[in-house]
Structure formats: structure tokens, C-alpha cells
N, C-alpha and C positions, 0 to 999 in steps of 0.2 A: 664602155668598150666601143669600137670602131667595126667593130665585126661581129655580127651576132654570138652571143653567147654561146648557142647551142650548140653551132657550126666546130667554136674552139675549142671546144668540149669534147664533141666527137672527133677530132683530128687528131687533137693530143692523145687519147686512148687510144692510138692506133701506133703511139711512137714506143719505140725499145725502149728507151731511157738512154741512158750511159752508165758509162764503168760503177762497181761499188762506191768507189773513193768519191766520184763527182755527184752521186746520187744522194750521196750521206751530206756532200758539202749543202748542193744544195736544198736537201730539207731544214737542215743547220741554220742557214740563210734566212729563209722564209720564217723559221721559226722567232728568230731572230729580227725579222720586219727588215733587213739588209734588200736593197733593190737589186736586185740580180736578171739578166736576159730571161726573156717567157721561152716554154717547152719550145713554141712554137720557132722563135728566133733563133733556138739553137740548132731545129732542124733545118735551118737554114743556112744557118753558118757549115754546119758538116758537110752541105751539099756544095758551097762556095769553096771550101777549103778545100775537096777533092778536084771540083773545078781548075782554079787557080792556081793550086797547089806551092803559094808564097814559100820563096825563102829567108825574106826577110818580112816582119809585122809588126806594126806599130799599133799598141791599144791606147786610148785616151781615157782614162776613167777607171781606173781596177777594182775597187769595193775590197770585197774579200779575198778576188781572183779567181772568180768563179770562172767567168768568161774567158781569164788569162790561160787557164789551166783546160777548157774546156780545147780552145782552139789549139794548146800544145796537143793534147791526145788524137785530134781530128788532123793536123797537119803534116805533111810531113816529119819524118822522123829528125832531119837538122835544120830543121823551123827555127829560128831565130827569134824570139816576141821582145820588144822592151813597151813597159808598159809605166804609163804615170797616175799617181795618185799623190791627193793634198789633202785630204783629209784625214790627221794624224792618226787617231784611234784606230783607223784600219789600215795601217799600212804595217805595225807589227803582226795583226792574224793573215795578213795577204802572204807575207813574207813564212811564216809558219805553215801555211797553208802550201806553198810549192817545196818548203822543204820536205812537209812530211808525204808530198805527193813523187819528190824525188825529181825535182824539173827546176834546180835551185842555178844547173851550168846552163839550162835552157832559155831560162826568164830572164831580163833584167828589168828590176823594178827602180823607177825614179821618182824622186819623190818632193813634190813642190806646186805651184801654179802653172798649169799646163800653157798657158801663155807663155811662160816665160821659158820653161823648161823647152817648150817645141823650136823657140829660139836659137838652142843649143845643140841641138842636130842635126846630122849632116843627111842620113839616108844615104839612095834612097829605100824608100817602103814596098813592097809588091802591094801590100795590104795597109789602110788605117782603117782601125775600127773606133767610130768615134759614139762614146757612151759617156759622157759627163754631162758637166751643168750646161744646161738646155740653152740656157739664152747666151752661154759664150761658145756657143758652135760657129755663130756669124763670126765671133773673132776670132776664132783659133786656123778658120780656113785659108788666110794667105798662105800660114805657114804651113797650112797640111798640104795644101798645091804644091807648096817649094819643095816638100818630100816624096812628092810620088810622080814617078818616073814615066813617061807614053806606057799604055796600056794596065797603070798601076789602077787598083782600086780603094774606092773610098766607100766606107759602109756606114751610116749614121743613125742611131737607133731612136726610139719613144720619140718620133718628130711629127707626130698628129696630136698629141697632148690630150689625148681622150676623146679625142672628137671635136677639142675647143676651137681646132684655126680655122671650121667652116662657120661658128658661129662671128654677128657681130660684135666688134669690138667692146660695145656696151654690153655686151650678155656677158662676158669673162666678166669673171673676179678681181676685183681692183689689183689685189695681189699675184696676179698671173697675170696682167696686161704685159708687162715686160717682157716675158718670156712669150707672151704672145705676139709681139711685134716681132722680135728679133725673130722667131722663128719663120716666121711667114716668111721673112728679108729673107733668112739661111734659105727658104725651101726655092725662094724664085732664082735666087741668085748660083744654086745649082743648075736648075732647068735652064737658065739664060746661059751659063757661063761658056764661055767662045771655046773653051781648053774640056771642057766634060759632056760626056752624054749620061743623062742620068734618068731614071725610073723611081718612081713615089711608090710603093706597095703599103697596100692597106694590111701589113702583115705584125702582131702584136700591137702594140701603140703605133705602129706608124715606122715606117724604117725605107730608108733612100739607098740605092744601089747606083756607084757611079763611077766612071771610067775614064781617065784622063788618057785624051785623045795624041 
């Protein structure tokens, strides 16, 4: 963890929860071992979503649609989300999941390699919440730029990786060096970029708040 244990511990016990439907989802989830947003991240998104109060949103990464479903109930009411997922097995319970939540004219879910998929859209996004595979956040970002409009936001999750991108590159595991390079690029390449102002929080794994200027 990146943030004391105890700290997450007593913060989370202080949160409401959410609605029946999302609490069952996500014990369902975990039970499950499906990676789904920490307590912590969600109370973060509810606060962002009354902020910002997006009428359009773009998710990258859907799982089961925990997230998908979580930001429709927090967002405004003609919230708009389209959301991608490629990985086959969950993309019929994501789909089952917004029907039986009743958010089926709400969502649109698409379904392929988010590279190529972001290809295909026009936007733009008030919101991208970007939650997929970690070392193609570097690629997927020209095209998230192209969708979000002066003042839109870009939200990128699990972007400290446990704590790995302070260690050296010899202390990673051979098999996370990849996503340890590419992510360090994703993290500077937010903080440099001429078009965003953006904030690292040490909040769950790590999560970027950014604002295209």
C-alpha cells in the first residue's frame, strides 16, 4: 500500500457505502477477485461528479461495471457514460449488470481494444475515467487529449503500482518492468504536457487528476 494501512482503514469506516444494488455488486466483485475502484476512490469520484457534474463520460476499462454504474447513480441524472471493455468474459455480466440496475438507455457499452475503439469517437467527454491495462495509458492518451474539450477532465487510476515507481528499476520484478517504464512516461508526460495541469494524489494505488487547459 502507498498509504498507511491504518490511515485506510479508519477513513473507509467513516464512508456510507452506496445504494443496496452497488453494495451487493461490489461484495459480488471482491468475492469474485474482479478488480473493481477502492472505497476510497469512490468517495472520490462522488465528490468530482457533484463538482464537475459531466454531461457527457467517457470510462476506459469497465470490468463488471461496477464503476460504470457507480458514476451513473452519483452523476447527474442525463449523464451520458459510454464505456469500453475487451475483455470477453466480462462484458456479458457488465451488460446484465446495467440492465438489472435499470441504466441500460444510460450506458453504452463498447466492446474491443480500447486503442482502437477511442479511434472511433468523436466526443467530446466533460469526463474520461481512465481504469485499464496500466502500461497502455501512455497509448491510449493522444486520443483521450483529442476527446476532451478546454476544461474537460481526465481521471487515471492504480498509477503508483503499489508503491513500485519510487523504487529502482532493478527492485521491480522483471515482469512489471514494462509497466513500470511506461507508467513513469504516462506520469511525467501528464505533469509536462503544455495542454493539462494535473495533481499525482497518493489516494488508493495512486490516481492523477487532470485538466485540460
Amino acid at each position: 500500500m502507498i498509504v498507511d494501512e491504518r490511515m485506510v482503514t479508519y477513513i473507509n469506516s467513516l464512508d456510507r457505502g452506496n445504494t443496496p444494488f452497488l453494495n451487493e455488486l461490489e461484495r459480488k466483485a471482491r468475492e469474485d477477485r474482479v478488480p473493481i475502484i477502492r472505497r476510497e476512490m469512490q468517495s472520490f469520484l462522488k465528490v468530482l461528479l457533484q463538482i464537475k457534474r459531466p454531461r457527457l463520460i467517457l470510462e476506459v476499462g469497465t470490468a463488471v461495471g461496477f464503476s460504470t454504474l457507480l458514476m451513473s447513480e452519483y452523476a447527474p441524472a442525463k449523464c451520458e457514460i459510454t464505456t469500453i471493455e475487451n475483455y470477453e468474459k466480462r462484458i456479458p455480466i457488465a451488460r446484465e449488470n446495467f440492465k438489472r440496475a435499470g441504466r441500460e438507455e444510460q450506458i453504452t457499452l463498447l466492446c474491443g481494444d480500447a486503442g482502437q475503439v477511442l479511434k472511433t469517437l468523436e466526443g467530446p467527454f466533460d469526463l474520461i475515467f481512465m481504469d485499464a491495462a496500466k502500461a497502455q495509458y501512455i497509448h491510449f492518451l493522444p486520443e483521450v487529449l483529442r476527446l476532451l474539450p478546454s476544461g474537460g477532465i481526465l481521471v487515471s487510476d492504480n498509477v503508483l503500482q503499489d508503491g513500485d515507481l519510487i523504487e529502482s528499476h532493478f527492485a521491480v520484478e522483471r515482469r512489471n518492468r514494462t509497466i513500470y517504464k511506461r507508467m513513469r512516461e504516462y506520469l511525467y508526460v501528464l505533469k509536462n504536457h503544455e495542454e493539462l495541469e494535473t495533481s499525482i494524489l497518493p489516494l488508493g494505488d495512486g490516481v492523477t487528476l487532470s485538466i485540460k487547459k
